[in-house]
Each structure stands twice: as C-alpha cells, then as structure tokens.
N, C-alpha and C positions, 0 to 999 in steps of 0.2 A: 919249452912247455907247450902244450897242443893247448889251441882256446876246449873252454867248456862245447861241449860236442850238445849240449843241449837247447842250442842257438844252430845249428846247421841241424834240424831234424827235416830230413827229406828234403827233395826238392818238389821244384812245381809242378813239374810231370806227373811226379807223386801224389800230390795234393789233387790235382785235377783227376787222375785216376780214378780215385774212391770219392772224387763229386763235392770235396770237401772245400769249401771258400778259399779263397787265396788273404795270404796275411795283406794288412795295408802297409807294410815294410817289405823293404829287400836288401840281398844282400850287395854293397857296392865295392866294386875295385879299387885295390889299391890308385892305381892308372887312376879311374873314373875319376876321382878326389881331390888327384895332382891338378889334373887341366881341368876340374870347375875352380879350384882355389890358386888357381897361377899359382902350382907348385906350392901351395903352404904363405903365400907373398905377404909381405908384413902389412902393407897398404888393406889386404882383405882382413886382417887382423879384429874380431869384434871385442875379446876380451880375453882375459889373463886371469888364473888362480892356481891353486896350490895344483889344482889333479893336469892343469899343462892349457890349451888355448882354446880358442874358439872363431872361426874362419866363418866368411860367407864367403857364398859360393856360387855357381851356375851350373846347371846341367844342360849338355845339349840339347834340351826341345825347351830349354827360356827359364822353368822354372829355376825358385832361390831357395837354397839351401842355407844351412848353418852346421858346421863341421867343428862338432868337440874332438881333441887329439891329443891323447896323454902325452907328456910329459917325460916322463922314463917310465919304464915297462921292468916291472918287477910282478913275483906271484899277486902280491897285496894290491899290486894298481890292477892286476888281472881280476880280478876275486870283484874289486867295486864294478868294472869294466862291465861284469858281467852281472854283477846285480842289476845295475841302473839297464840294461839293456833289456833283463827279463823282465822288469817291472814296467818300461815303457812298454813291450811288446804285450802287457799286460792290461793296461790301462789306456782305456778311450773316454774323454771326457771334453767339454769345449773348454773349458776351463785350466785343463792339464794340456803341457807342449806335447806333439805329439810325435812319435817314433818314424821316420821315414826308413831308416835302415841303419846297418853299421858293416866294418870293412876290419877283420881280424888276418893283416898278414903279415909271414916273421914275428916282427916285434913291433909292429902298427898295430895300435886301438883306438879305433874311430867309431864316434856315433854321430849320425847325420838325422838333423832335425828340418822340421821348417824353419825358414828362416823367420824372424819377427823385427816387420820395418819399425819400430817405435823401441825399439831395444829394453831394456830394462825399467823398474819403476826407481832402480838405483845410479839411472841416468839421469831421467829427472828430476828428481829429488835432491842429487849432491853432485852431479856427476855434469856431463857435457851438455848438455838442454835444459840442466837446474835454472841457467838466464833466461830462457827462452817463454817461462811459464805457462808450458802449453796443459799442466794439469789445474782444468778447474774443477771445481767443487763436485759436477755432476760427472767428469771422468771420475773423479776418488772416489767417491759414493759405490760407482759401480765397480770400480777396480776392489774396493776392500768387498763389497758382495761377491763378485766374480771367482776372486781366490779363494774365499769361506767356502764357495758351492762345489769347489776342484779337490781342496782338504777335508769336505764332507766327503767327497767318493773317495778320497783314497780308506780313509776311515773306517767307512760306513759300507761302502757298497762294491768296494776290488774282493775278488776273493783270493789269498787269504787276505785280511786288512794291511793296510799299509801304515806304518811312521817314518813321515818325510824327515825330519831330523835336521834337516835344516833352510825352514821356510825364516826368508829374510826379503829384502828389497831385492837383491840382484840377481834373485831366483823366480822374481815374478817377471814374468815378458809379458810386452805388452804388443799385439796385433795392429794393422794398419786402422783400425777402426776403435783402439787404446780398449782391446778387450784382455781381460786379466789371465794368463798362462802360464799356470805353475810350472816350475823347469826344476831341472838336477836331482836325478834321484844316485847319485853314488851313494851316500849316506843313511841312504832309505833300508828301513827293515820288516821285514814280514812282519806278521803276527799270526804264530797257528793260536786255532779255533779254541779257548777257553784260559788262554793264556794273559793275565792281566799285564805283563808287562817282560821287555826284555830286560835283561842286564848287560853291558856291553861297556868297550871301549868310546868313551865320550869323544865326539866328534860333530862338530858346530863352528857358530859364531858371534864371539865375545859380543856380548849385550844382546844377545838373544835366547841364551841358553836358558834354560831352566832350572832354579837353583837344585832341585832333589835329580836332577843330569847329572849338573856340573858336576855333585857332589859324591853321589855314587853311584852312576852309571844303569842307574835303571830310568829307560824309556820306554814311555805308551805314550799315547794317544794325546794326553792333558800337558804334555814335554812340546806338540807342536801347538795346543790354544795357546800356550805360554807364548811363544816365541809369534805367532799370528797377535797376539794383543799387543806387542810392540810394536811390528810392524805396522798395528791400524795408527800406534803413537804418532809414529813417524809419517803415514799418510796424513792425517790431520794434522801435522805442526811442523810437520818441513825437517825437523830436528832429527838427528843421528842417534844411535839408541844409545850411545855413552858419549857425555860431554866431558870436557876436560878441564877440571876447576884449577888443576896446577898441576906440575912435573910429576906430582906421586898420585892426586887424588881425582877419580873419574865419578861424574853422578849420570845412572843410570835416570833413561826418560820417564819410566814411571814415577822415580822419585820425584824429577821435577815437576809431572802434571797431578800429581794425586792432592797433590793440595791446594791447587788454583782449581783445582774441579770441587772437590771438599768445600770451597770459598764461590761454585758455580759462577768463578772466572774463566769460562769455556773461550770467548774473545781473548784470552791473552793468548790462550793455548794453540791457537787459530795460523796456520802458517802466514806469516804477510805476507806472502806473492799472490792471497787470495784476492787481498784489497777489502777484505770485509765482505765478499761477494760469494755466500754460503748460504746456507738452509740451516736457521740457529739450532734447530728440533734437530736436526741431523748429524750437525756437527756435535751437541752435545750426547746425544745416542752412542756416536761413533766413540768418543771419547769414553763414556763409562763403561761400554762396552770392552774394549779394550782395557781399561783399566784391572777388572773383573778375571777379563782372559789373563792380566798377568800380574795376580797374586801369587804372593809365595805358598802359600797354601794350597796343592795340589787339586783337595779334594773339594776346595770352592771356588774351583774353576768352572763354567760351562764347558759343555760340549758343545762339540761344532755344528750341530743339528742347531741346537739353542741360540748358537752367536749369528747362525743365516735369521735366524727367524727374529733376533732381537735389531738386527743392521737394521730387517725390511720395516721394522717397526708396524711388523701384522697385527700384533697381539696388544692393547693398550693397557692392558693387567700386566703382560709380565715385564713390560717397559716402567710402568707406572712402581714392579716390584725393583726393579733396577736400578729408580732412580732411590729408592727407600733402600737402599741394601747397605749393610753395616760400614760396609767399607770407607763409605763416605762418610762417614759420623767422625771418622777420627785420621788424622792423615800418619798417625801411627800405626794404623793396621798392617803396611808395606812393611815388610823386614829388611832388611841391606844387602841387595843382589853382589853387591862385590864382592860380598866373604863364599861366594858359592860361587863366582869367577875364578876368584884366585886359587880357591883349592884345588880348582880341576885342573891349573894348566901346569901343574907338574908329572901329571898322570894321562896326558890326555892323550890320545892318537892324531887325531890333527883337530885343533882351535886353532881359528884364524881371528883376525879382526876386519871387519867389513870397510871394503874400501875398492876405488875404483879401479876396472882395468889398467893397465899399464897403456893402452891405445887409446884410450876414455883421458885418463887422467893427465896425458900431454897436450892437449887439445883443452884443458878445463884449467884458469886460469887460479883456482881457490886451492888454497893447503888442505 
C-alpha cells in the first residue's frame, strides 16, 4: 500500500517556486534514522507502547532527535501514522511537541520529533526520576498551565479543532527547562466546523477516559477536560489515576480526593515528595479545579479556556465561584468511573493501562 500521498505534496524546489515558505519538517531517510539511532539500538531505546517505540537519536550536524517507529505495519497503523503526521504538520504551539519530520519506506513508519531532555511527566511522577524529586511545586504549577495553554490551541485555535483523545502523564514532555509539551496525536480526531461531537471507536487510557467515551464512543472536546482533570489529580498527589484496593476492586483518584477536598483536607491530598513546600491557594485551586474537569457529568465540565484562566487564578469571582460549586457540598456528586471502564474494554480498539516504558521501567525499582 503506497503511504497517503497527502504528506509528499511537492517538493521544495516546488515550494520555493511559487515563493511559498518552507515547512518546518522534512522528509527523512530511511538511512538517515538508521545511523542517528545506531540502527534502532536498544541502549537509545526512550520508551514502549502499544503503536511500537521511541528512539533518541543524532543527526549529523549534533542536533537530538526522538524517532517514533511502529510496530507492525498494517492499513489501520497506516491510517493513525498518517493522522498523527498531518495534525503535527498542522499544529505550531510551544506547548504542543513539535513535527520535525517523518520517513515512510516499504513498510517503515517513522515520525521524528524533538527530542525532550526531561522525558516525560510520567517519568517523574511514577517512573525512573519519581526518586529523584526534581518536580517542585512551581515546575507543576507551570507544567499543569503549560499543557492547559497546548489543549486550549488544539481546541480552540487549530483549524479544523482537534480531540487529543488521549492526554495522560506520558504524553506530556517535559523540555530541558521542564516546559510542558503535549505529544502523540495517533488517537487525535478532527472536528469539522459545527459538529458537536464524533462518535468512534473508543481508544484511550484506563483511568482516564471519560465515562460517556468509554461508554458510547462519542468524543469532543469535554472527553479531553475529563481526562486533563486527572492528570492535574495526579500532578498534585503524586498518585496514579486508579489505585488498586484488592485483586478485583480499583478506585479511581477522583474518587479518593473529592472527599478530603469536600473535608478542604487539600494537605493530605498534597504529594509528600513536596515536603509541604507548596503555595496552599494553589495547591488547593489545582485541586478543585481538576476535580470539576473530572465530573461525570459532561455538561459541567469547563472548558479549557475556563480551566487556563481558573489554574492562573486571574479572576477572584470565578475562583471564589469554584470554590462554592455544588460539587463540593456532597462527595456523592462523583458517580463510579469504573462502571464506564469496564463497559468499554469489550468494545474497544485499543484501551491500554498507563504504565511505564519497558526501558523506563527496568531501571525503576517500584511494581
């Protein structure tokens, strides 16, 4: 099968022709890819997932690369291959990782990014630098703003609008200066112009999906604040979005903070690696905030416009309405995310469960 031919539109001789800008991607050799990533070498290995690996790399004038490279090569890995490729080639944002190029030969599908020296926020957090404690309170602060401002442009300001589909911990990179860069759009879906929502094949991951996802496969917009107010869970508590109270029974994080915040026990809630060394107004913002983004209830959710502006805490009305919001009156407001897990992983095209690379996780001494 020939790649989509909508990714090879002209060259640059072409482009320069008609006077027209050059992309900020190219297209790279199979070759080229080989000798920055010594062959594919497992030692450059950054990380593992279902769609196949992700390699750093060198190019001959010094710069560092990061080389996504499927897996097995079928129509259906072709089809994402080629989404995630058009929508980076789409989307410029400091916030969003950004497209350096990719390499469709035979049956090679590569995307090559920058590389990002600080690796994941799912390194930190659970993963190979979770001992190291190098996220404090003013990295998370700007980490959970940073991603908000990347998921506001896909949203708000890509044309057509984007759903990332699956924003989590190990899709946010973090830059050498721990600046927040949303990554992997396989999963990503348009949105044409007047359309409230897709319906589709459910594809995510477990404790972060959104229950009206999980359950019948319509996603917009309010499918990633869902899945972004976990993630802030897990910025502020250190904790993984499902805990595992025994063999059969998992509690999702909102369940466990919506009632110590109900009780504004914000300090329990507080990851201890901080050491109690936080901004309490901030840490508890971050919290309701998130909490809010991940009701079951769709349609009282914010928008990601509303969750930038409530993180920065501009507004002291609608923070002040924040903290007054029903939700908190009763810690029965939460419905039970696991009956909207489990229904979708019979039906689902790929649910995974968030967990570390295979490269990550040999080096990281925790189950």
């Amino acid at each position: 099968m020939a790649f989509c031919p909508i990714f090879c539109c002209g060259n640059g001789s072409d482009r320069k022709g008609r006077g027209k800008k050059q992309p900020p991607w190219r297209v790279f050799s199979l070759k080229e890819l080989h000798s920055a990533t010594n062959n594919f070498n497992y030692d450059n290995k950054l990380g593992e997932g279902g769609f196949g690996s992700v390699y750093w790399g060198q190019l001959w004038d010094g710069s560092q690369i990061a080389v996504k490279r499927l897996k097995v090569w079928s129509n259906k890995a072709d089809m994402e291959f080629a989404v995630e490729v058009e929508i980076l080639a789409r989307v410029r944002h400091k916030n969003l990782l950004s497209l350096r190029g990719y390499c469709a030969e035979g049956q090679e599908r590569l995307i090559v990014y920058d590389y990002m020296p600080n690796l994941s926020l799912l390194s930190h957090l659970h993963g190979q630098h979770s001992a190291e404690s190098l996220l404090d309170w003013n990295r998370r602060i700007n980490i959970a703003i940073g991603s908000a401002e990347g998921i506001v442009y896909l949203h708000n300001q890509a044309t057509p609008h984007i759903i990332h589909r699956d924003v989590k911990a190990s899709n946010v990179l973090l830059d050498s200066e721990f600046q927040a860069r949303v990554a992997d759009f396989g999963f990503a879906k348009l949105i044409p112009d007047g359309a409230t929502h897709v319906t589709t094949r459910v594809k995510g991951t477990l404790g972060y999906l959104a229950p009206e996802y999980a359950m019948l496969g319509k996603a917009n917009e309010s499918c990633d604040v869902y899945s972004f107010g976990i993630l802030l869970l897990e910025l502020a508590s250190g904790k993984k979005p499902l805990e595992k109270l025994s063999s059969s029974v998992k509690r999702s994080i909102n369940d466990w903070a919506l009632p110590l915040a109900c009780e504004q026990k914000f300090s329990e809630i507080a990851d201890p690696r901080l050491n109690g060394d936080y901004v309490e107004e901030e840490l508890k913002r971050v919290v309701l905030v998130a909490l809010i983004c991940a009701q079951s209830q769709p349609e009282k959710r914010p928008n990601m416009v509303e969750v930038v502006e409530l993180l920065k805490g501009e507004s002291k009305d609608k923070v002040s309405q924040l903290e007054n919001n029903e939700l908190f009156k009763s810690p029965l407001a939460v419905g039970n995310k696991n009956d909207g897990i489990s229904a979708a992983e019979g039906s689902s095209d790929f649910i995974s469960e968030e967990k570390e690379s295979k490269h990550e996780t040999e080096e990281n001494t925790e189950p």
